[in-house]
N, C-alpha and C positions, 0 to 999 in steps of 0.2 A: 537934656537931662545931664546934668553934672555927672564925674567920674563916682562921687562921694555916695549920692541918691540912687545909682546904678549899683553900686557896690552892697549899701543899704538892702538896696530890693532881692539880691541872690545872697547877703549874709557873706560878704569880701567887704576888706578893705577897701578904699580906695584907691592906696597904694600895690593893691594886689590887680584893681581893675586896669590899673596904668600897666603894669608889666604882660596884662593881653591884649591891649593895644598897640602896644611898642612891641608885640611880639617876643617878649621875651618869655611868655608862659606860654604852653600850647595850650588851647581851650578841651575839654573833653564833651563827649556828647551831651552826657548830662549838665553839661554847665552850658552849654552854646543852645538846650534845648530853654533852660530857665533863662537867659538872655536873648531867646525869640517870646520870651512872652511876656517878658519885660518891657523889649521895647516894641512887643505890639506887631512884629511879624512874623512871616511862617520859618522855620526853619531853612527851607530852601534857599529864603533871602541872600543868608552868607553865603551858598553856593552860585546863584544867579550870574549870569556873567562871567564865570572864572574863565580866565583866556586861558590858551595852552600849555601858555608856560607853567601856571599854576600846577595843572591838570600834570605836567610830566613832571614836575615838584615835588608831587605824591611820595609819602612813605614806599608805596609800592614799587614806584618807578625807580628810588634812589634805591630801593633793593637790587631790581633787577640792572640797577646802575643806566638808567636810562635818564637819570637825571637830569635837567636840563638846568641853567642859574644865567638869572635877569638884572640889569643893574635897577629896574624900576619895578620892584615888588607892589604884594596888595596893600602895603598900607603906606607905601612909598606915598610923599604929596602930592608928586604927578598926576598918578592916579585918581582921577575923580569919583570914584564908585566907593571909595576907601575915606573918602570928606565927610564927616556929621552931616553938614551941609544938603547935599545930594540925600542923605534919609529925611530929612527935618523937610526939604521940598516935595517928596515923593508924599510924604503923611500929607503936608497941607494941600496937597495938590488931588489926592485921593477924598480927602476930607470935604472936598464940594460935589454936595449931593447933586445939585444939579446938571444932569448929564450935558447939556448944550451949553452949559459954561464952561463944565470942566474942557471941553471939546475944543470950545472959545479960547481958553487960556495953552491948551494943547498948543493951538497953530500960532499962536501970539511967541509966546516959544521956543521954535524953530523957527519964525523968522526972524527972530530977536539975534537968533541964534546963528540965520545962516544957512539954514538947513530945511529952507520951507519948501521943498521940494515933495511933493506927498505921492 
C-alpha cells in the first residue's frame, strides 16, 4: 500500500504519513488504532516484539529518567520487524488457507533461512 493510499484511508496526507514513519510525528491511539485497521491487523501488531530497549524508551521510563538510547531504533533498516517487507510476508503467508501448506512453507523458511532447527 502506498504512503498516498494509506494516508487516503485515515484522511492524512501523505506527506503527514511520511513524517510517522520516519518518526518524526508520534502516532496517537486513535490514529495508530485506524492504522490497525487499515492495514488489516490487531493493534497489538505495533507492540509485538518490542525489545527492551524500546520498552525502557517509554515516556514513563524517560520520566523516571530510566531511559535507556540505542544506535539501532524501531524503524532503524536494521531492524527487520520495521521493513514493509516482513508485513507484506506475514499477510501472504497467513493468507494460505491451507493449514499443511502454510506448515509446508513455514519449514521451507527456516531452512531457507538457517534456522530449521524445530
Amino acid at each position: 500500500m502506498s504512503q498516498e493510499k494509506l494516508g487516503e484511508a485515515i484522511g492524512l496526507t501523505f506527506q503527514q504519513v511520511q513524517k510517522y514513519e520516519r518518526g518524526a510525528n508520534r502516532i496517537g491511539a486513535s490514529r495508530l488504532f485506524d492504522l490497525s485497521r487499515v492495514l488489516d491487523v490487531p493493534v497489538s501488531f505495533f507492540f509485538d516484539d518490542m525489545g527492551e530497549d524500546a520498552q525502557s524508551s517509554s515516556p514513563a521510563a524517560v520520566i523516571k529518567g530510566e531511559a535507556v538510547t540505542t544506535a539501532a531504533g524501531p524503524g532503524d533498516e536494521r531492524n527487520p520487524m520495521a521493513k514493509r517487507e516482513t508485513l507484506e510476508l506475514v499477510r501472504a503467508y497467513y493468507s494460505i488457507t491451507d493449514e499443511s501448506v502454510r506448515r509446508k512453507v513455514y519449514e521451507l523458511a527456516k531452512t531457507l533461512g538457517g534456522s530449521d532447527k524445530t
